[in-house]
C-alpha positions as CSV (number, residue, x, y, z in Angstrom):
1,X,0.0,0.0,0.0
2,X,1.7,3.3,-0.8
3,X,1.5,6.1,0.8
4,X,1.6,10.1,-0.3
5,X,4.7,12.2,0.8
6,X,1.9,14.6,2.3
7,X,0.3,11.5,4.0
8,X,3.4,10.3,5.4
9,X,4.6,13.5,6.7
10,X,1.1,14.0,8.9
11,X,1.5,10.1,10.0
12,X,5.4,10.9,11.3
13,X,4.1,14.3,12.5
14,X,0.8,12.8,14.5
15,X,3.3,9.8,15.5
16,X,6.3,12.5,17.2
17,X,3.6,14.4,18.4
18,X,2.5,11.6,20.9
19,X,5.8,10.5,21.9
20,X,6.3,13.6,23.0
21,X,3.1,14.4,24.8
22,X,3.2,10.8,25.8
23,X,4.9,11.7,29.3
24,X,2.3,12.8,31.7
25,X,-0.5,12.9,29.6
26,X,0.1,9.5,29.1
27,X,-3.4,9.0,26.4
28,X,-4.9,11.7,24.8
29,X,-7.9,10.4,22.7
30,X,-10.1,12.8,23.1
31,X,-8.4,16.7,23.4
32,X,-5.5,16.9,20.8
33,X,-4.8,20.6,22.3
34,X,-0.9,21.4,22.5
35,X,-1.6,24.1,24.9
36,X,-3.2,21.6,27.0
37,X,-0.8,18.7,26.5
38,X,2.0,21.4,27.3
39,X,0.1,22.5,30.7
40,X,-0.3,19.1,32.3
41,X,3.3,17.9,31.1
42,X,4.7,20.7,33.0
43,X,3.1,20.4,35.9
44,X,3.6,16.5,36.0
45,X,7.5,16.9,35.3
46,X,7.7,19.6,38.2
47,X,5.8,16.8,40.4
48,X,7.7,14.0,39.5
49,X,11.0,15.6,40.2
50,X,9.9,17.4,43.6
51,X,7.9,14.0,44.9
52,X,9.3,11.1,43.1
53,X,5.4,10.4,42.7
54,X,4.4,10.1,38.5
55,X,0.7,11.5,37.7
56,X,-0.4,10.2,34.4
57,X,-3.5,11.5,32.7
58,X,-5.5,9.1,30.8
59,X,-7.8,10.3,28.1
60,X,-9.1,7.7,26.3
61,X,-12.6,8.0,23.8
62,X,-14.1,4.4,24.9
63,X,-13.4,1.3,27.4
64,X,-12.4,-2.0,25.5
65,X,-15.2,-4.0,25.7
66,X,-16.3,-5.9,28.4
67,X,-13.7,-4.2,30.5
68,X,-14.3,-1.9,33.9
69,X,-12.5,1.6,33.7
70,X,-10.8,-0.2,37.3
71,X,-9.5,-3.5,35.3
72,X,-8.7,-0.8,32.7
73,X,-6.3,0.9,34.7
74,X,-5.1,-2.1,36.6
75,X,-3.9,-3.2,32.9
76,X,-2.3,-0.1,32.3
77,X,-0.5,0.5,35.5
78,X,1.7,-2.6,34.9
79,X,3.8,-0.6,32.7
80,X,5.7,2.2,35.3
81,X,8.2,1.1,37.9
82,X,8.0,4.4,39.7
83,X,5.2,5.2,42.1
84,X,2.5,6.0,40.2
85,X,-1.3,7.6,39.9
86,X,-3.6,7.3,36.7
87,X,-6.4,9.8,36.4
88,X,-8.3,8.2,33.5
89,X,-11.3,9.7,31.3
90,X,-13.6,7.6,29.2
91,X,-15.6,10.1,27.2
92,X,-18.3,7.8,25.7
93,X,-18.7,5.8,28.9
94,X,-18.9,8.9,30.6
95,X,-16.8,7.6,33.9
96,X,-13.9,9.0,35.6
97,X,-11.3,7.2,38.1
98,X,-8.5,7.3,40.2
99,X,-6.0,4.4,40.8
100,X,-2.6,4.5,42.7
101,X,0.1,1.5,42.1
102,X,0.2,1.2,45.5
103,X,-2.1,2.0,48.6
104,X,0.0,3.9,50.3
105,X,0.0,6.9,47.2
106,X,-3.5,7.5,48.6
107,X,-2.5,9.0,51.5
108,X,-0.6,11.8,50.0
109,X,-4.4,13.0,48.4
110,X,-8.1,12.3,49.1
111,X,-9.0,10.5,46.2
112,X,-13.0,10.4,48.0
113,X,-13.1,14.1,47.6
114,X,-11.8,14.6,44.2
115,X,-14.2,12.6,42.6
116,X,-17.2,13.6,44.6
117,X,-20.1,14.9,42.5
118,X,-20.4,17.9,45.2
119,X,-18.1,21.0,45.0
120,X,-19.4,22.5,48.4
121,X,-20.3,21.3,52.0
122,X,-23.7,23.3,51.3
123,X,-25.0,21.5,48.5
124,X,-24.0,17.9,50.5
125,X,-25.9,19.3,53.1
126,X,-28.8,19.2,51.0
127,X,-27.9,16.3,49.3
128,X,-28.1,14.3,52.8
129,X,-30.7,16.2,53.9
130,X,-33.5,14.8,51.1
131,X,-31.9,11.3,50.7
132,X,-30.3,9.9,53.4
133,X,-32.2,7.4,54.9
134,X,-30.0,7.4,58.7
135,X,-27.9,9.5,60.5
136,X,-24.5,7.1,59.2
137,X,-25.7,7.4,55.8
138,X,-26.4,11.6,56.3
139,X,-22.9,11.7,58.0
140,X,-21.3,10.1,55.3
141,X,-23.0,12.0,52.4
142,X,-22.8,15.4,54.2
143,X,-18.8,15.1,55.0
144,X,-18.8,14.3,50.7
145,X,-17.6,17.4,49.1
146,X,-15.2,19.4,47.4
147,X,-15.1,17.5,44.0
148,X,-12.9,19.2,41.4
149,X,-13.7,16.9,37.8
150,X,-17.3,15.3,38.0
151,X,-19.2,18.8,38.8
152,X,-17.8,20.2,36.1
153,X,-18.4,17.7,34.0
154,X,-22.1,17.5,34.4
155,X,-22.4,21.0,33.7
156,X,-24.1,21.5,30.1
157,X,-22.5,22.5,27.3
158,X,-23.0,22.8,23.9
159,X,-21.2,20.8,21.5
160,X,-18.1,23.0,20.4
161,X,-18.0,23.7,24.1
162,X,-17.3,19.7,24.9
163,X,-13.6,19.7,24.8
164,X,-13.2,22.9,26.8
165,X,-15.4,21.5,29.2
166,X,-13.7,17.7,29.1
167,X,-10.0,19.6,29.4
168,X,-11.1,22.1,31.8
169,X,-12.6,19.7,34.5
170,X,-9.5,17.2,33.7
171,X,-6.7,19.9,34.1
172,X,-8.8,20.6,37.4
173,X,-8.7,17.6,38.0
174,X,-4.9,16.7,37.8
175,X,-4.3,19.9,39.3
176,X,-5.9,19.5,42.7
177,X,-4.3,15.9,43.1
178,X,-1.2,17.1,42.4
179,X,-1.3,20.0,44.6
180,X,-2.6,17.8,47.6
181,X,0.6,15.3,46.9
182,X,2.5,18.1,46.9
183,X,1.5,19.6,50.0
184,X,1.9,16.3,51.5
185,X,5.3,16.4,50.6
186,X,5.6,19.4,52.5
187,X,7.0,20.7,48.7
188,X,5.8,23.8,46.5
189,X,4.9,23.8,42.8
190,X,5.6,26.5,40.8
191,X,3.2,25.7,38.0
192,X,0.3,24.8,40.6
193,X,-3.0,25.8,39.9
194,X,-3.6,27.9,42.9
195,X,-7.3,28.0,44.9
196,X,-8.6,31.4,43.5
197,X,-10.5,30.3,41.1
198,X,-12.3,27.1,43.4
199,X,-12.8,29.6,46.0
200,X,-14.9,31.6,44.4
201,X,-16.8,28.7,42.6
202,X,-17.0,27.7,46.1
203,X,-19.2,31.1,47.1
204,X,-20.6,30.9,44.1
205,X,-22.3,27.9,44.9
206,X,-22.7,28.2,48.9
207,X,-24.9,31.3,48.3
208,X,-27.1,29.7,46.2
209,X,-27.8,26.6,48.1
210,X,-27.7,29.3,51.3
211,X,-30.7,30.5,49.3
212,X,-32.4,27.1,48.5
213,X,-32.1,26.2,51.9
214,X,-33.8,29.6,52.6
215,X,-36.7,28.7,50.8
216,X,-37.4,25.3,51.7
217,X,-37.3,26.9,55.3
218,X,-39.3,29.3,54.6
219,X,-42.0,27.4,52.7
220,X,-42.0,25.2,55.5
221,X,-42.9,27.7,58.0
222,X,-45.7,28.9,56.1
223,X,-47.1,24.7,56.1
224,X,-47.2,25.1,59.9
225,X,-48.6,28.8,59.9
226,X,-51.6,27.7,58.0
227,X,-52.0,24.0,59.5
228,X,-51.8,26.1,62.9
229,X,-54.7,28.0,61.6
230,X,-56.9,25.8,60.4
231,X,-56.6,23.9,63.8
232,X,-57.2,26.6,66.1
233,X,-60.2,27.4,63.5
234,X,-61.7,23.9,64.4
């Protein structure tokens, strides 16, 4: 089968591309952005060499078949020696995960609150509050905040918006585990992230819920005002 010189050039151009960006961004199926292949390569090289811990992002389109995103990344994690964390995205199956080689990776980052569907203790609050069904089960779902990927990618978008949203909630993502590992390490980052912008999705947020709350209060006042009435009426 012969190929054009064009064709062959774009093959050897796609094919460098990806051993270059095959570092920290280990897969990239879904994204193809240099900017953002350049952004989570630094970040992972600064980790690596201040931690000795390697963060790999994995960005793949779809799960073989048949196959868990956990037996996924078990598969995949054979191939490093170093300590090492996979944050894999499967676009299609619309799951995210976390896996460390070995247990002990987790406690340098709480892998519970990255991926929690929750960014703030508000909106738990109220999570808990409609569907726990006892006090372990309100504890637990309550204390379940602070996610940095899944909230942000169950926000709507249109479809040219997909990949920012898919990059932006991934970068996120990476970010805040490598900023807890980090921090564990007792280590700065130079090309961290930073809190600013969480914060103030944070407020954002624990106003609105402050407001929800608010009304649910407030509508349930008015319940008893009137039952009040009509019973004194009788």
């Amino acid at each position: 089968m012969k190929f054009s010189r064009g064709l062959r050039a774009l093959i050897l151009l796609i094919f460098f591309y990806t051993v270059a960006s095959a570092e920290y961004l280990y897969k990239d199926e879904v994204i193809f952005n240099p900017d953002f292949s350049t952004e989570v390569e630094k970040l992972g090289n600064e980790l690596y060499e201040k931690t000795g811990v390697s963060l790999r992002l994995v960005m793949i389109k779809k799960l073989p078949m048949n196959q868990s995103i956990v037996a996924y990344e078990k598969e995949l994690i054979k191939d490093f020696s170093e300590p090492t964390i996979l944050l894999t995205f499967s676009e299609l199956d619309s799951q995210v995960d976390i896996l460390a080689s070995s247990p002990s990776l987790y406690e340098y980052f709480d892998r519970k609150q990255v991926l929690s569907p929750v960014t703030s203790p508000v909106q738990a609050f109220v999570m808990a509050l409609f569907y726990s069904d006892s006090f372990a089960s309100f504890k637990e779902t309550a204390g379940n905040y602070g996610g940095t990927i899944i909230p942000l990618l169950a926000g709507k978008a249109k479809p040219e918006e997909l990949l920012g949203k898919y990059s932006g909630s991934m970068f996120n993502g990476y970010a805040d585990i490598a900023e807890q590992i980090a921090a564990s390490k007792e280590v700065v980052l130079e090309n961290a992230v930073g809190n600013a912008n969480r914060i103030t999705i944070l407020i954002i947020k624990t106003l609105f819920y402050s407001i929800i709350i608010a009304g649910i209060y407030m509508y349930l006042r008015r319940k008893l005002f009137y039952r009040r009435q009509r019973l004194e009426q009788k």
